[in-house]
Kinemage of the C-alpha trace (Angstrom):
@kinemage 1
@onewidth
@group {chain A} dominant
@subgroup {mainchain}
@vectorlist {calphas} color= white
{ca unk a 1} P 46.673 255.818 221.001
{ca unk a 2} L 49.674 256.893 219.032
{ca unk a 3} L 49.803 256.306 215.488
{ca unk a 4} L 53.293 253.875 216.062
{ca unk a 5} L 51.431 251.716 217.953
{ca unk a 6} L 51.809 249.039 215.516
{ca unk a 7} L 54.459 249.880 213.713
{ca unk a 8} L 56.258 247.144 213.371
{ca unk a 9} L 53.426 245.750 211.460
{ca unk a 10} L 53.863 247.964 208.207
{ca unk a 11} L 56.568 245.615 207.266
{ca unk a 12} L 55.777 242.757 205.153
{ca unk a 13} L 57.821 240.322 206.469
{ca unk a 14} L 57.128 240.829 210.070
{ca unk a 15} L 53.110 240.585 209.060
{ca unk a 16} L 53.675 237.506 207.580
{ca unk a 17} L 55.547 235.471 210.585
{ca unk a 18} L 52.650 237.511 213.373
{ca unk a 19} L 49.857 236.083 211.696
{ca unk a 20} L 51.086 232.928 211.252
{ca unk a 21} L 52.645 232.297 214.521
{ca unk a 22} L 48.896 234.136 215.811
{ca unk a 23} L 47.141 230.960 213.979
{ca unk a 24} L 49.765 228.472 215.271
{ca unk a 25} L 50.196 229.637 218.654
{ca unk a 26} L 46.368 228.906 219.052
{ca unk a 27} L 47.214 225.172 218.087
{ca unk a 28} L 49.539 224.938 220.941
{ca unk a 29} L 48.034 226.389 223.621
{ca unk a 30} L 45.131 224.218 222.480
{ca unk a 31} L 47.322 221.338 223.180
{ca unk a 32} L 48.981 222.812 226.338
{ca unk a 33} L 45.552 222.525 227.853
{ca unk a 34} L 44.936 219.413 226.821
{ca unk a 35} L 47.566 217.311 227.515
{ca unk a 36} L 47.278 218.793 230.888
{ca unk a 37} L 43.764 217.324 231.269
{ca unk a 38} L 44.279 214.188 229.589
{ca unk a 39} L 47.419 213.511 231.847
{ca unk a 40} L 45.293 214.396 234.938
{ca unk a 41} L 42.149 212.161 233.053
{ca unk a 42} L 44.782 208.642 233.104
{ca unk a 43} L 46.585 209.644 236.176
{ca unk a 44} L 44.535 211.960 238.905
{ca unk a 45} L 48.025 212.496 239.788
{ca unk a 46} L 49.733 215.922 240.807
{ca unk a 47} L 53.621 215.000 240.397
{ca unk a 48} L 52.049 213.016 236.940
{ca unk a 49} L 50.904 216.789 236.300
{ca unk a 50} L 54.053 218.731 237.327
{ca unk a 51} L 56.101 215.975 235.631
{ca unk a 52} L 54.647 217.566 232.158
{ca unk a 53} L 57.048 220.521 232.825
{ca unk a 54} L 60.077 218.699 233.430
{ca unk a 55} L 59.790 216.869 230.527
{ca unk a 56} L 59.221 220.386 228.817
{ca unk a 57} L 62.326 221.675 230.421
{ca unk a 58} L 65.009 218.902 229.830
{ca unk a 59} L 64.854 219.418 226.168
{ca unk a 60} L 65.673 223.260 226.928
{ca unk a 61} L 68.813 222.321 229.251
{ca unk a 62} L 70.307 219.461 226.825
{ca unk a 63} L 69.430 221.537 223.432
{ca unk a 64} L 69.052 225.155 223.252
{ca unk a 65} L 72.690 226.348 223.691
{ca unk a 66} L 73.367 224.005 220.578
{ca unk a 67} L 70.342 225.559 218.985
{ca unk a 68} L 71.295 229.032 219.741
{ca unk a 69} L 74.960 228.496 217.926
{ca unk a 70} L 72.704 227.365 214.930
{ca unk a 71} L 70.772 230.213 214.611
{ca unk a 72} L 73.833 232.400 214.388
{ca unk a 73} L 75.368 230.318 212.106
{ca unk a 74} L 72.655 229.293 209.938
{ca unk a 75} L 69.981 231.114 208.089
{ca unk a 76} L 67.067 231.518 210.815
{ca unk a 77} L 64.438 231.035 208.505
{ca unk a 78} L 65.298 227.605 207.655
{ca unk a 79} L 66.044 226.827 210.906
{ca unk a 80} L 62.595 227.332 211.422
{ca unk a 81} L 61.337 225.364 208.685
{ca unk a 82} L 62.827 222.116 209.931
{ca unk a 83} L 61.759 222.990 213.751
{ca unk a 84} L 58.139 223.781 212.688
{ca unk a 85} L 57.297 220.665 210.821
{ca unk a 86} L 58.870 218.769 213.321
{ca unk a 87} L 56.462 220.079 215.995
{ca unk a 88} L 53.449 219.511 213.475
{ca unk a 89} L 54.792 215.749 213.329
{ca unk a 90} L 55.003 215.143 216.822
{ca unk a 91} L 51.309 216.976 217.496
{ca unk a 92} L 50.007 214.488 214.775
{ca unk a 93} L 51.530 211.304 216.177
{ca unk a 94} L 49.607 212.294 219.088
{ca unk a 95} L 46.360 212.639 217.571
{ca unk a 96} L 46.795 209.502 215.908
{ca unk a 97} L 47.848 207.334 219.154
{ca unk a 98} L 44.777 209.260 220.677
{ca unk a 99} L 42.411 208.411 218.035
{ca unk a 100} L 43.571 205.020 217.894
{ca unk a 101} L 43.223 204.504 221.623
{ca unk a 102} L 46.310 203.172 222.478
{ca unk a 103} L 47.480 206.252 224.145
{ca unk a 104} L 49.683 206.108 227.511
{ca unk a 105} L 51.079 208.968 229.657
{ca unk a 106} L 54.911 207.671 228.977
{ca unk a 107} L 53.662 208.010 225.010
{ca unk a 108} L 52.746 211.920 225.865
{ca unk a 109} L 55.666 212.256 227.693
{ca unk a 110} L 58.034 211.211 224.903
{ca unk a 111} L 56.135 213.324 221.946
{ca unk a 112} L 56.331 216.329 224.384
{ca unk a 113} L 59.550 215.889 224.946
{ca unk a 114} L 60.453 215.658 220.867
{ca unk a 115} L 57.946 218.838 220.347
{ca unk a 116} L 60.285 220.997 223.362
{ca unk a 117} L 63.265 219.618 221.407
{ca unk a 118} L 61.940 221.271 218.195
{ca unk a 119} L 61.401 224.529 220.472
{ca unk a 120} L 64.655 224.511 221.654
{ca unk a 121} L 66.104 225.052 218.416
{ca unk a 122} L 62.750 227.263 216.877
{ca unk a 123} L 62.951 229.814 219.623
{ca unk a 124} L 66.286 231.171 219.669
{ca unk a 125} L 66.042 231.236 215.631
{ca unk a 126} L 62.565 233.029 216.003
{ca unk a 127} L 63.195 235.829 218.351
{ca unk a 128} L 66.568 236.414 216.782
{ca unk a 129} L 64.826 236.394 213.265
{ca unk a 130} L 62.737 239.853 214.710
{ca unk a 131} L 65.846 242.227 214.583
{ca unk a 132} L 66.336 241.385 211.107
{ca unk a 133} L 63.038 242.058 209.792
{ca unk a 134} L 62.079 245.403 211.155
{ca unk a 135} L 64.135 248.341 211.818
{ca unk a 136} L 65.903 249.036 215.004
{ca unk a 137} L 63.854 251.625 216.291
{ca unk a 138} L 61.027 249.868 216.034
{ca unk a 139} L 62.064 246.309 217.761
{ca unk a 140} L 60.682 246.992 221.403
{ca unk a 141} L 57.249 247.406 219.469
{ca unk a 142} L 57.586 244.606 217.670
{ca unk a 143} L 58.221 242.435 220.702
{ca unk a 144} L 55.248 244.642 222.558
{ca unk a 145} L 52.716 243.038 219.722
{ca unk a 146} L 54.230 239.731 219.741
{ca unk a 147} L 53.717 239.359 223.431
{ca unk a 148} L 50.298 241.019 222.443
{ca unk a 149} L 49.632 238.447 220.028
{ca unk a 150} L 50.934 235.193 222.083
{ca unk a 151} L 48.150 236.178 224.718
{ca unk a 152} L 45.250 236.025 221.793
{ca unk a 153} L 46.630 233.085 221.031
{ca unk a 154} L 46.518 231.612 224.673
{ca unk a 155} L 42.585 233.040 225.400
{ca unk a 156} L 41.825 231.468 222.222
{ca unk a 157} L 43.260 228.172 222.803
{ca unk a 158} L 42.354 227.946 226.142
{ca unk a 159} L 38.970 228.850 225.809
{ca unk a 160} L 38.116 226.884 222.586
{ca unk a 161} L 40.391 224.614 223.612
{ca unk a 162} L 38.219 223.574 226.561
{ca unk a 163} L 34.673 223.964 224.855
{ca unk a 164} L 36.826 221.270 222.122
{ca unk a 165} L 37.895 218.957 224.730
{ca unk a 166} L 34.316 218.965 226.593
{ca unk a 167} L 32.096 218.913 223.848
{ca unk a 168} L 33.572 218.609 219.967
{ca unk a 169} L 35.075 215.342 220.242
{ca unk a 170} L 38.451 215.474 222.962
{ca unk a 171} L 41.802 215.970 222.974
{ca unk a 172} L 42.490 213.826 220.204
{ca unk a 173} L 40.260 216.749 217.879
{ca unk a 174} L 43.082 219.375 219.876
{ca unk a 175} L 45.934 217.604 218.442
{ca unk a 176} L 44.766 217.324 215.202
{ca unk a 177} L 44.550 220.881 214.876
{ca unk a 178} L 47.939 221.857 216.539
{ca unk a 179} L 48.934 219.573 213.647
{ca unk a 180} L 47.672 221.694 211.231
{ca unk a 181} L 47.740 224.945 212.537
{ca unk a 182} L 52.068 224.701 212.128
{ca unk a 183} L 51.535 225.333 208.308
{ca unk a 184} L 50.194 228.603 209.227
{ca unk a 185} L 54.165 229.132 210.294
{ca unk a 186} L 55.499 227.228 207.466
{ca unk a 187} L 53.916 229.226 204.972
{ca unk a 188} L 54.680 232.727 206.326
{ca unk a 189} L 58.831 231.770 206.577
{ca unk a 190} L 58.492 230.585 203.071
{ca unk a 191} L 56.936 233.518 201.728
{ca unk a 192} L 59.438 236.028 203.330
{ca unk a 193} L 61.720 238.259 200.810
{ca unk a 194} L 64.037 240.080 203.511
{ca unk a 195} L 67.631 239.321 203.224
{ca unk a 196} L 68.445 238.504 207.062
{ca unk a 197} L 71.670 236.521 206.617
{ca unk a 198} L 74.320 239.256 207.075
{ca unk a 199} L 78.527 238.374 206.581
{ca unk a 200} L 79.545 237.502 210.012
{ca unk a 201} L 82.621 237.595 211.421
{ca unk a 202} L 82.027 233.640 212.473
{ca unk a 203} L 79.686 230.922 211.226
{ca unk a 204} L 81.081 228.214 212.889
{ca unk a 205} L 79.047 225.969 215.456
{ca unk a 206} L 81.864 225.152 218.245
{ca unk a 207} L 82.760 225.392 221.775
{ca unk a 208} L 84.472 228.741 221.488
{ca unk a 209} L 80.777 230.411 219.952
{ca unk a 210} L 79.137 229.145 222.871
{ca unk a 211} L 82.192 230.380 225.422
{ca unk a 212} L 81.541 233.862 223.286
{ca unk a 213} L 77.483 234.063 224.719
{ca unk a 214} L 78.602 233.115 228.024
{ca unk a 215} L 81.671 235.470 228.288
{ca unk a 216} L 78.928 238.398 227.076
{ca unk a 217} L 76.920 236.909 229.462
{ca unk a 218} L 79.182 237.451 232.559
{ca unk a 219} L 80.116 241.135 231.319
{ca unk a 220} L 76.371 242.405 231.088
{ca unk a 221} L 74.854 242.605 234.799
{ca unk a 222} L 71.875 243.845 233.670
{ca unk a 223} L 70.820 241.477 231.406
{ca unk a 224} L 72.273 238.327 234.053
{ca unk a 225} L 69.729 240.004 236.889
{ca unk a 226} L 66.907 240.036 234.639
{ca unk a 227} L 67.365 236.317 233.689
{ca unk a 228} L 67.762 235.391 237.701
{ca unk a 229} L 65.080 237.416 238.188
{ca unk a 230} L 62.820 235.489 235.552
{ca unk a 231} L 64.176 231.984 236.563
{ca unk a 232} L 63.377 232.480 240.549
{ca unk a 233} L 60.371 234.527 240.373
{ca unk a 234} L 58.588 231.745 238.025
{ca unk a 235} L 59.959 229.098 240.004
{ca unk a 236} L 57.998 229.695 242.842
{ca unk a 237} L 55.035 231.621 241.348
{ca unk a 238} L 54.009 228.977 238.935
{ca unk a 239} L 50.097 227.778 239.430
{ca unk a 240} L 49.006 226.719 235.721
{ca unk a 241} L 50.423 223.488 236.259
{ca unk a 242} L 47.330 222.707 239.327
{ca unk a 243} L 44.722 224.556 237.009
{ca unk a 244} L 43.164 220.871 236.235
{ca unk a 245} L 42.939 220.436 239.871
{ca unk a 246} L 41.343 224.000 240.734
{ca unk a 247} L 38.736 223.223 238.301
{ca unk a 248} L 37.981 219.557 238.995
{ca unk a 249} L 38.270 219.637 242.702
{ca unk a 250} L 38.001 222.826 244.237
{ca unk a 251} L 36.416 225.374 242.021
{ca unk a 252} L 34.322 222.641 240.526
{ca unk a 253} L 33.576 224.405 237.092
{ca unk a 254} L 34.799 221.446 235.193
{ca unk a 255} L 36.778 221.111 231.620
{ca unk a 256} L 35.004 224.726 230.222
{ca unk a 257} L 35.597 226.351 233.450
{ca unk a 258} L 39.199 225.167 232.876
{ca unk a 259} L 39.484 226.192 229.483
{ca unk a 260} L 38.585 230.186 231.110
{ca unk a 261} L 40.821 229.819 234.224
{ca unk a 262} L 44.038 228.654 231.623
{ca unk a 263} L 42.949 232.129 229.147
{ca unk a 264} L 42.545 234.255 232.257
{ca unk a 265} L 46.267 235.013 232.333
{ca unk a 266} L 45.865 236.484 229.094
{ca unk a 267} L 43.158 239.138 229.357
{ca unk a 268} L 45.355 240.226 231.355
{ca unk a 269} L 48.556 240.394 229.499
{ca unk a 270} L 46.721 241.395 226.222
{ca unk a 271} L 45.966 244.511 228.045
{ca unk a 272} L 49.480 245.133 229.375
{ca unk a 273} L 50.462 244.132 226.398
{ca unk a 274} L 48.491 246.964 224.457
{ca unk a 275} L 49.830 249.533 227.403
{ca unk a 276} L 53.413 248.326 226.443
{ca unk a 277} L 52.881 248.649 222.622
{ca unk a 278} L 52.337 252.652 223.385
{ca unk a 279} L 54.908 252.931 226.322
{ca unk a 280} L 57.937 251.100 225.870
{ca unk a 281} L 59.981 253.333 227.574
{ca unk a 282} L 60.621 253.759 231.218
{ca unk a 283} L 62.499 256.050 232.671
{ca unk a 284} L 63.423 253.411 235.416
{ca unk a 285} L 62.578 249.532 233.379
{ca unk a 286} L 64.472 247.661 235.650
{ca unk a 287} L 62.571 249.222 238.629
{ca unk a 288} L 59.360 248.511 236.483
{ca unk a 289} L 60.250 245.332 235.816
{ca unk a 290} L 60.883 244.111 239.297
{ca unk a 291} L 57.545 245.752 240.225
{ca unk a 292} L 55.889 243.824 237.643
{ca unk a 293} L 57.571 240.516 238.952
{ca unk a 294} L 56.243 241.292 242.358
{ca unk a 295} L 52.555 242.084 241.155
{ca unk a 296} L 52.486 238.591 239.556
{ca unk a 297} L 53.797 237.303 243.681
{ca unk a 298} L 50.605 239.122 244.765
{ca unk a 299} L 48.355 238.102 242.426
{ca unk a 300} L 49.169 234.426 242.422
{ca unk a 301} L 48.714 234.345 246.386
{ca unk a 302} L 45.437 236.126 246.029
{ca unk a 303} L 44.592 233.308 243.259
{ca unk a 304} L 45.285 230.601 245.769
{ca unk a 305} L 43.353 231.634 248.455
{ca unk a 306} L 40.350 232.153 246.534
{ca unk a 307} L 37.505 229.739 246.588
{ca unk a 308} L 35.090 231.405 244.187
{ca unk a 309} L 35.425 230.586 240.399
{ca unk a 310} L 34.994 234.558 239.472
{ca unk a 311} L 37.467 235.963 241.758
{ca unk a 312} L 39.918 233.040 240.608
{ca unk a 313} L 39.398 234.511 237.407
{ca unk a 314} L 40.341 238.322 238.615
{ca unk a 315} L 43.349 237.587 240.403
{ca unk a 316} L 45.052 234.994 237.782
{ca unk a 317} L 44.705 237.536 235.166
{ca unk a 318} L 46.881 240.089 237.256
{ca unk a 319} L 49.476 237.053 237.372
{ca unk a 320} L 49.606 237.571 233.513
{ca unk a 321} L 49.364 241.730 233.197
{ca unk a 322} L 52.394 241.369 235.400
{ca unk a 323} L 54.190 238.640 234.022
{ca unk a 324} L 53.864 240.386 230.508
{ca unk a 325} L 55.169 243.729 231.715
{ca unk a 326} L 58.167 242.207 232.780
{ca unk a 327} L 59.008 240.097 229.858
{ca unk a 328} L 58.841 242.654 227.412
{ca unk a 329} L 61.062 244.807 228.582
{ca unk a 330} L 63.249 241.897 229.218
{ca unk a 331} L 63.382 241.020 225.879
{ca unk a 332} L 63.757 244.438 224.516
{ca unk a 333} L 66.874 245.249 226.390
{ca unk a 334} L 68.423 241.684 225.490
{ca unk a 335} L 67.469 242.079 221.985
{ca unk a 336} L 68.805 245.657 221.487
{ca unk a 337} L 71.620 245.518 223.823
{ca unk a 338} L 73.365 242.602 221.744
{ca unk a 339} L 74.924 242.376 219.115
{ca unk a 340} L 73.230 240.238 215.931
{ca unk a 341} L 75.970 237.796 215.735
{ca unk a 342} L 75.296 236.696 219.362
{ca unk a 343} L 71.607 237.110 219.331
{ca unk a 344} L 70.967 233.615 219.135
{ca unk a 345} L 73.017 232.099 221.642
{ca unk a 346} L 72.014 235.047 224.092
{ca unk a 347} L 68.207 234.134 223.027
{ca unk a 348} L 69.157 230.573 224.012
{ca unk a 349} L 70.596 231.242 227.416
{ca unk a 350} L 67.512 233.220 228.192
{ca unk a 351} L 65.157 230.228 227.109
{ca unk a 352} L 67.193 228.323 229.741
{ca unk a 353} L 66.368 230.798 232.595
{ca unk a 354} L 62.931 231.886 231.228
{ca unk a 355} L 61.644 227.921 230.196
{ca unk a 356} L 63.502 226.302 233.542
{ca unk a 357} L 61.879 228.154 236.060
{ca unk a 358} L 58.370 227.815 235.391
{ca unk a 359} L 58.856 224.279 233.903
{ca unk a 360} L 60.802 223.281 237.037
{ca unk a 361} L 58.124 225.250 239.314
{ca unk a 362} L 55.576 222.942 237.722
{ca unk a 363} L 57.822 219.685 239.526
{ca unk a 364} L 57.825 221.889 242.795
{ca unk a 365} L 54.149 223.229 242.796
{ca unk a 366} L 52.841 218.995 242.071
{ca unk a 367} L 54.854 217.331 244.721
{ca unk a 368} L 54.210 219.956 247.420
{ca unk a 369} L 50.021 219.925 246.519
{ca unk a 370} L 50.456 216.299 246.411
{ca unk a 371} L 52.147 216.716 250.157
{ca unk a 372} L 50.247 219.317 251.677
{ca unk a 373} L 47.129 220.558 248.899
{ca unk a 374} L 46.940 222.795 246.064
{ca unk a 375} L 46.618 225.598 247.913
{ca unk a 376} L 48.821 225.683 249.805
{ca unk a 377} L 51.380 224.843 247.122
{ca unk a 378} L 50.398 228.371 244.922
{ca unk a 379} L 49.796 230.590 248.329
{ca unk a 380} L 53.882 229.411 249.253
{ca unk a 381} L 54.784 230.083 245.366
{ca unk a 382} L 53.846 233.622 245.447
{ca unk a 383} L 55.394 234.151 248.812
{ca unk a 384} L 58.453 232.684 247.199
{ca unk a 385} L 58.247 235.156 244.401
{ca unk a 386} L 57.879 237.856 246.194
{ca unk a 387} L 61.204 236.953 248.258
{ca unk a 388} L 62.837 236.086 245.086
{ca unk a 389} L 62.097 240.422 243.952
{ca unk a 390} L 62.996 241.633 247.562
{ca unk a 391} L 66.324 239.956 247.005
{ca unk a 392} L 67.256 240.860 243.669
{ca unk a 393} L 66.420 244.217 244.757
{ca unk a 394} L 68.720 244.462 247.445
{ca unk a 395} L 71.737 242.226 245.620
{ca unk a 396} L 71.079 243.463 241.529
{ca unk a 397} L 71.830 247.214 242.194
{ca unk a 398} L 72.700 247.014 238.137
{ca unk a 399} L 69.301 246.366 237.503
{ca unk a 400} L 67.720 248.112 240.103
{ca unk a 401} L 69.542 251.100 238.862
{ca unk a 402} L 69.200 250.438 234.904
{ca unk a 403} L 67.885 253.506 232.627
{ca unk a 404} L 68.464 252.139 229.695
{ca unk a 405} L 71.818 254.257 228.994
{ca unk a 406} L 74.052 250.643 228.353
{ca unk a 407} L 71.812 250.164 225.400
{ca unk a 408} L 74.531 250.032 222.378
{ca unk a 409} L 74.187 252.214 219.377
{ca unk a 410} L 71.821 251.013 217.017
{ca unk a 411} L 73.093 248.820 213.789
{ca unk a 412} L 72.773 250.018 210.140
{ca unk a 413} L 69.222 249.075 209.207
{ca unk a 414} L 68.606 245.938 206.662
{ca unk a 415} L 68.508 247.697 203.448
{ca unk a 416} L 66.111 245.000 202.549
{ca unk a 417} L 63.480 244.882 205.881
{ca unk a 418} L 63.307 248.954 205.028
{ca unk a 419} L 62.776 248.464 201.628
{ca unk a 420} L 60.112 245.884 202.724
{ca unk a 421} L 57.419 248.390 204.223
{ca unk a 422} L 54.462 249.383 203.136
C-alpha cells in the first residue's frame, strides 16, 4: 500500500474532525438502527417503517439550499457548532421520552425530523469544511478515508447497536449515547487552528446565491448526471428500510441478527473504501462509477431473493462496496471541480439528490412490501436500479465519457492547513 494512503491524515485539523465525527457517527448509526426497530416494535407496520425516511427527507427539501447559502457565507465551523448540539438535543429528548415511557411514534417522528433539520444545515458546512483543511491534491483521499471511516462507524453502530438494544437495556440506552457521542464533534471543531474563512467575492444569503449554484448547476453535465444517477439508482435499490422485517420475519435471526444485516453494507464499503484510498484515479470514473451503481442493482436483487441469513449477509455487503465506489468519486469530482465560494450550495443540491432518493425509496420499498411482500419490494428495487444505469448510460454521454479533464485548476493552498501538518 502506498505510503499516501492516508495522507490527508498528517494534517492536524483534518485528524481532529475524522476522529470525532468516527466517535459520533457510531452514535447515529446506533440510533438509525434503533429507531427503526422501535418504530417496527409500536407499529409492525411497513409504510410506519418507510415513513421514517420521508420524515428524514422533508427536512433536506425545505432546508438544505438555505443551509448551503450559510455555509458559504458563514464560517463552517460554527455552523457546525450550532448544528451538532442541536442533534445531541434532539437524541437526548428521545432518550428521555423513552426512559420515561411516554414515547409515541408521532414523538420519533417529530425529533427525527428536528435532528435531519440540523443535518441539513451540518452537511453542506461539513463536506465543504474538507477543502479548506487539507491541500488540494490531497482532497479525493481525504474523502476516500472519510467514506472509510463512516463505514466503521456504521459496523460499529449496527452491530453494538443491536447487542445494546437486545441485551444492555434498549433503545432508550442507544439514544443516550448518540447524545453524548456529538461532543466528540463539538470538541474537535473547537479545537481547530486552520484559517478556512477566505475574502469572498459575496457573503450574502439571498435568492441570487442560490440562482448562482443552480446556474453552475445547469452548466456542469457531469456533475448533473452523477446526481440523477445517485437520486434514481437509490430510489429503487433501497432495502435497509425492510431490514427489521428480514430479520423478524423471514430470516428469523432476531434484534442481533439485525444489528449484523444493518453493518453488512459496511464490510463491504470499508474495503472499497481502503481500494479507493490507494486508487482514486480512473482513467474512465464516470464509466466506473456507473458500474459501481449497477453492482449495488445486482447485489440488492441477489439480497432479496435470499432466504439464508449468511448469504443475506454476502450479497448486502456488495450493495455497500458498490455504493461506496460510486460516491467517492462523486464527491471528489464535485468537490474539486467547484469553486470554494459555491461549495456549499453545490454540497447542498447534492444532499437533495443523494438524501431524497434513498429516503424517498424507503416510502416506495414499505408500501409496495406492505402490498405485495418484502421481497418482492427489494428484488423490483434492484431491477429498477439497474434500469435507472442502462439509461443514464445511453442519455448522460457527458458522464459516460468523463476522464476527469473538466477538473479546474487547483486553488492556491491555505497557507494555514499547510502550515498545519505534521
Amino acid at each position: 500500500m502506498r505510503s499516501d494512503t492516508f495522507a490527508a491524515l498528517r494534517y492536524r485539523d483534518f485528524r481532529l474532525l475524522y476522529f470525532g465525527q468516527l466517535i459520533s457517527q457510531s452514535g447515529t448509526q446506533m440510533q438509525r438502527i434503533a429507531i427503526a426497530w422501535h418504530v417496527y416494535l409500536l407499529t409492525h407496520d411497513a409504510i410506519a417503517l418507510g415513513l421514517i425516511g420521508v420524515v428524514r427527507v422533508l427536512p433536506v427539501l425545505l432546508f438544505s439550499l438555505f443551509g448551503g447559502m450559510v455555509a458559504d457565507a458563514q464560517d463552517r465551523r460554527r455552523v457546525m457548532l450550532v448544528t451538532q448540539s442541536t442533534m445531541a438535543l434532539a437524541a437526548a429528548l428521545l432518550a428521555f421520552a423513552t426512559f420515561a415511557d411516554f414515547v409515541n411514534v408521532p414523538l420519533i417522528y417529530t425529533l427525527v425530523f428536528a435532528s435531519a433539520a440540523a443535518a441539513s444545515f451540518d452537511g453542506p458546512a461539513r463536506q465543504s469544511l474538507v477543502p479548506n483543511i487539507v491541500p488540494h491534491k490531497h482532497v479525493a483521499n481525504a474523502f476516500s478515508l472519510n467514506s472509510i471511516m463512516g463505514e466503521v462507524a456504521r459496523v460499529v453502530g449496527a452491530s453494538v447497536g443491536g447487542v445494546v438494544i437486545s441485551s444492555l437495556g434498549g433503545v432508550a440506552v442507544v439514544y443516550a449515547f448518540n447524545a453524548v457521542s456529538f461532543l466528540a464533534v463539538i470538541v474537535a471543531v473547537l479545537g481547530m487552528k486552520t484559517v478556512v474563512r477566505a475574502k469572498l467575492p459575496t457573503r450574502t444569503i439571498s435568492l441570487q446565491a442560490l440562482r448562482d449554484g443552480f446556474h453552475y448547476l445547469r452548466q456542469s453535465p457531469v456533475i448533473m448526471g452523477a446526481m440523477l444517477m445517485d437520486f434514481f439508482a437509490t430510489f429503487f435499490g433501497s432495502a435497509t428500510t425492510l431490514l427489521p422485517i428480514y430479520a423478524s420475519d423471514i430470516l428469523h435471526v432476531g434484534a442481533q441478527g439485525y444489528g449484523l444485516l444493518a453493518a453488512a453494507p459496511s464490510v463491504g464499503s470499508i474495503l472499497s473504501g481502503g481500494f479507493m484510498s490507494v486508487r482514486s484515479h480512473f482513467r474512465w470514473p464516470g464509466r466506473v462509477m456507473l458500474g459501481a451503481t449497477a453492482l449495488y442493482g445486482i447485489a440488492t436483487i441477489l439480497f432479496g431473493l435470499s432466504s439464508l441469513f449468511w448469504l443475506s449477509l454476502f450479497f448486502f455487503a456488495f450493495t455497500g462496496a458498490g455504493d461506496t465506489i460510486s460516491m467517492i468519486l462523486r464527491q471528489t469530482i464535485r468537490q474539486l471541480a467547484t469553486p470554494d465560494r459555491l461549495r456549499g450550495r453545490m454540497t447542498a443540491i447534492n444532499m437533495m439528490f443523494a438524501m431524497g432518493g434513498p429516503q424517498l425509496g424507503d416510502l416506495e420499498a414499505g408500501i409496495v412490501a406492505n402490498l405485495l411482500g418484502a421481497p418482492f419490494a427489494v428484488i423490483t428495487g434492484g431491477l429498477g436500479c439497474l434500469l435507472a444505469v442502462a439509461l443514464i448510460w445511453r442519455l448522460a454521454r457527458p458522464l459516460r465519457d468523463y476522464d476527469g479533464s473538466h477538473l479546474r485548476e487547483p486553488e492556491p493552498e491555505p497557507a494555514a492547513a499547510i502550515a498545519a501538518a505534521d
